[in-house]
N, C-alpha and C positions, 0 to 999 in steps of 0.2 A: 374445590380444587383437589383434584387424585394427590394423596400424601405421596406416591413415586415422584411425581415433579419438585418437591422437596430437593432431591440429587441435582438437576439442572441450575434449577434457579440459585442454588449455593455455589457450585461450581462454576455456575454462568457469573456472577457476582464477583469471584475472586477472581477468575479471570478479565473481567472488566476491568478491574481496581489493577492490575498487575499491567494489562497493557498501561493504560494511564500513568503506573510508575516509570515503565522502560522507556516512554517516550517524551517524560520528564526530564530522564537523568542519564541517558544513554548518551544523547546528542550532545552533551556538554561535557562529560563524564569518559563514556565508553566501556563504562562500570556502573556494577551496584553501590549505590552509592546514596545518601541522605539528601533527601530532594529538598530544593532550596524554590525563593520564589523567584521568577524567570523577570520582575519588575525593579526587586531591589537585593536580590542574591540572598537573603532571610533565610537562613533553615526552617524547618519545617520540622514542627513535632509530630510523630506519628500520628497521635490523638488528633489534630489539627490536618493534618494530611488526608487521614483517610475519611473524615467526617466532611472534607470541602471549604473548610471553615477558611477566612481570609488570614495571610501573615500575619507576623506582630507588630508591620509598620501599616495593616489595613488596606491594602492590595488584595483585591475582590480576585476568587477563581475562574480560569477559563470553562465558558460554557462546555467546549471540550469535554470535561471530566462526566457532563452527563450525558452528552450523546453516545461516547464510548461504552459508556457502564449498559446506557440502557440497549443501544445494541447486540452488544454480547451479549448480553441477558436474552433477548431474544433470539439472537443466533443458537444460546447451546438450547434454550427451552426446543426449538425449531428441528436441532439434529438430535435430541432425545427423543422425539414423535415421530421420527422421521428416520430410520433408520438406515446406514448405509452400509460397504462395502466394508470400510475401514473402522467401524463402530463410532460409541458416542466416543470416548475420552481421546483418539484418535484424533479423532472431528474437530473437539472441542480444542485441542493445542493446536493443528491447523489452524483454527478460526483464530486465536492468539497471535499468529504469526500472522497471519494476514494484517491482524489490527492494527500492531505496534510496525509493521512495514509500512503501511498506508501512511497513519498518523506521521509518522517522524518524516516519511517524503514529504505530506502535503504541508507540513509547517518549516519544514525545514529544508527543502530539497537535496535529504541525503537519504543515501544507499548504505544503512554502518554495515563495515567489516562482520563484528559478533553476530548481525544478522542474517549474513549472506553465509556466514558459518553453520550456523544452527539450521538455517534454511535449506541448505544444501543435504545437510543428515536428515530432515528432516523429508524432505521430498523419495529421499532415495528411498525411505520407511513408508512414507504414504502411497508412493508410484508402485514400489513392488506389491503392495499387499492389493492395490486396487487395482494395475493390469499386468503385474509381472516384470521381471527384470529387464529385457528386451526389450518391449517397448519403452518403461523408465529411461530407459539409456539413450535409446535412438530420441525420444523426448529431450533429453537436454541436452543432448547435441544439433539437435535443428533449431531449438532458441536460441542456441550460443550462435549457430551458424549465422540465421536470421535476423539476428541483434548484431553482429559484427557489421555485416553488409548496412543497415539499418544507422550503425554509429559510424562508420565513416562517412558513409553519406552526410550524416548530421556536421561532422568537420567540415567537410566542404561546404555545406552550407551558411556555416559559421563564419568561415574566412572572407566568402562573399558578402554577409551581413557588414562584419567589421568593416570591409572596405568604402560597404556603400555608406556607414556611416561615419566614417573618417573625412569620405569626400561630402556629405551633407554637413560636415563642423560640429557633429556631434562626437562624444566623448565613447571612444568604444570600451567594452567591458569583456566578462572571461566567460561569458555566459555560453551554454553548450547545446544544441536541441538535444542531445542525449548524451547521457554519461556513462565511464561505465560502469557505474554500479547500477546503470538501466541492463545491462549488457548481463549483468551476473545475476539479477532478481529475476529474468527472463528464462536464462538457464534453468534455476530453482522451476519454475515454473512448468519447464517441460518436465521436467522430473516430476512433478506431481499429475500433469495431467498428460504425460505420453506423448507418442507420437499414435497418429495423427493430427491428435484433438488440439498441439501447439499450436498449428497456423492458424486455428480459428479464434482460440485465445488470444494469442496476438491483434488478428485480423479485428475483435470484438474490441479488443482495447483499445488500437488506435481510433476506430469508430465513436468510441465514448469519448475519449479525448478530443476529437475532432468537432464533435457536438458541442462541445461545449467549449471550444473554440470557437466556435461560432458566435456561438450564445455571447463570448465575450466581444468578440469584433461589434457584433450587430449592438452592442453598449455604448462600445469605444465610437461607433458612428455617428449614434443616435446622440452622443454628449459632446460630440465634435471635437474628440479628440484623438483619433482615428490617426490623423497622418501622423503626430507627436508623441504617439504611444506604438503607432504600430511597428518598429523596428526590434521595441524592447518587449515583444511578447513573446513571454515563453512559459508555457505551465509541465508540471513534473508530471512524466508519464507514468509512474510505476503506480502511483494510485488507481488508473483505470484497467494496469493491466490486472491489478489485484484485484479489481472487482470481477472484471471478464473473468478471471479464475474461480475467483468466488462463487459465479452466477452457475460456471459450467460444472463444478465439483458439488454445489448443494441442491442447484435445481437443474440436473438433467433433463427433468421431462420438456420444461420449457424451453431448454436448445435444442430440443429434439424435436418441436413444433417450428422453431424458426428454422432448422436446418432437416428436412424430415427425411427420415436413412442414416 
């Protein structure tokens, strides 16, 4: 192993461990705050924390903590070999934010505030340097645009859901096909990857998302619970649009194959 990878894999390590934290204790918290267990509210000693070890009432840790670690490990190993526009350490707080955005959606289905903050300065730093201020701009103003249009729609859709489940004698709920903190991680988004390159991010997330909609319908079928489940499906979109970002910000050549020009 080149002793230069040394710098990744450390850096890619603390970055791991730190999304892992934020998406412990943000979503409960909305601060830095002493991570507790999510089973029996148990703090956590540092030493115990960062080593993975179970609480002090024996509540096993989420597999979470190593698929996070070892992805970012690979992620910043990936943009230290691979050099981009916006450098490694750049890259590598992108790939941070992405993480701890992902994670606290898909367990959570929230959009926090602090992150749509950080993300918002954060975009405007990454957009400028990787296509200039002009595009950045006109970038997160057609996500906002695109994601408005997009969340009312999703209201309306909603109200019709509730209805039809009011008159099926089921119990309706506040459930949203988008929120908007789908609305404001979308904006970030154009800000990072510009304009043009938003519609497709977008366009690439709903895709994934919809995939894998499928994937779960074609479950709900095959287990025949399909009509009893299907009113109350809904999964969080900002995961897929993070990865559509992801995919377009670290591997251009390969949208560049699928979309060639």
């Amino acid at each position: 192993m080149s002793i230069t990878l040394i710098v990744p894999i450390l850096l890619g390590c603390m970055a791991g461990y730190f999304v892992n934290y934020l998406a412990d204790v943000l979503p409960f918290t909305r601060r830095l705050s002493q991570p507790t267990c999510p089973q029996c509210d148990a703090p956590f000693t540092w030493k115990d924390y960062l080593a993975f070890r179970p609480c002090q009432n024996g509540h096993s840790r989420k597999a979470r903590l190593w698929i996070v670690l070892i992805t970012i490990l690979a992620a910043s190993i990936y943009t230290w070999i691979t050099p981009s526009k916006m450098g490694y350490l750049l890259g590598l707080i992108l790939i941070t934010y992405f993480g701890v955005v992902f994670v606290i959606d898909m367990e959570h289905r929230l959009i926090l505030h602090p992150t749509s903050i950080f993300g918002s300065l954060l975009g405007l730093i990454v957009g400028t340097v990787s296509h200039g201020v002009k595009d950045t701009l006109w970038g997160g103003l057609g996500g906002l645009l695109i994601m408005l249009a997009f969340y009312y729609f999703g209201v309306l859709f909603t109200r019709i859901r509730t209805k039809r489940m009011l008159a099926m004698g089921q119990e309706a709920d506040d459930e949203e096909a988008l929120g908007a903190g789908d609305v404001i991680l979308v904006t970030v988004l154009g800000l990072i990857l510009g304009w043009p390159l938003i519609w497709f991010g977008l366009l690439l997330g709903i895709l994934l998302g919809g995939f894998f909609s499928l994937l779960l319908i074609l479950w709900l079928v095959a287990t025949r619970k399909y009509e009893k489940n299907a009113l109350m499906l809904f999964i969080p979109y900002g995961p897929y649009f993070i990865i559509s970002a992801f995919l377009i910000v670290y591997f251009p050549k390969l949208i560049q194959m699928i979309v060639p020009g």
